[in-house]
N, C-alpha and C positions, 0 to 999 in steps of 0.2 A: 618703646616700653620703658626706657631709660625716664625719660624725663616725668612719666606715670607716678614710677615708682619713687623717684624724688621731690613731686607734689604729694604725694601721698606723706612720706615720709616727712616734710616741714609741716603740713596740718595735723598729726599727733605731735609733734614738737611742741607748736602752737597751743594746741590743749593744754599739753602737761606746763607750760609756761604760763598759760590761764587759772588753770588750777593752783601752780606754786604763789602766782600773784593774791589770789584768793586766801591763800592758808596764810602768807604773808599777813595781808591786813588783816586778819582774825588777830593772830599772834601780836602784833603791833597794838591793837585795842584791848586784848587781854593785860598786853604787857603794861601801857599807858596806865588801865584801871588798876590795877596791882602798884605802879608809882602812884596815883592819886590817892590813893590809901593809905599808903608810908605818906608823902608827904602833907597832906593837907593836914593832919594833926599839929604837924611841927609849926607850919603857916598858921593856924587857929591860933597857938601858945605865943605867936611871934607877934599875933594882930593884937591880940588883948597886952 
């Protein structure tokens, strides 16, 4: 029952580590888009 319940137990782990990986890169793309915004103005004024 022991080792059941300790497979059991790493595969919700595994989830909730899938999921935090997932909201991760959301967050990392939002974030990105939010820098490309601030800077790409400043790189425009810097090309010309």
């Amino acid at each position: 029952m022991n080792q059941f319940n300790n497979g059991g137990s790493e595969n919700i782990i595994r989830k909730i580590i899938h999921k935090l990986k997932a909201a991760l890169k959301l967050l990392g793309l939002i974030f990105l888009l939010r820098l490309s915004k601030i800077l790409i103005p400043e790189n425009s004024i810097l090309i010309k």
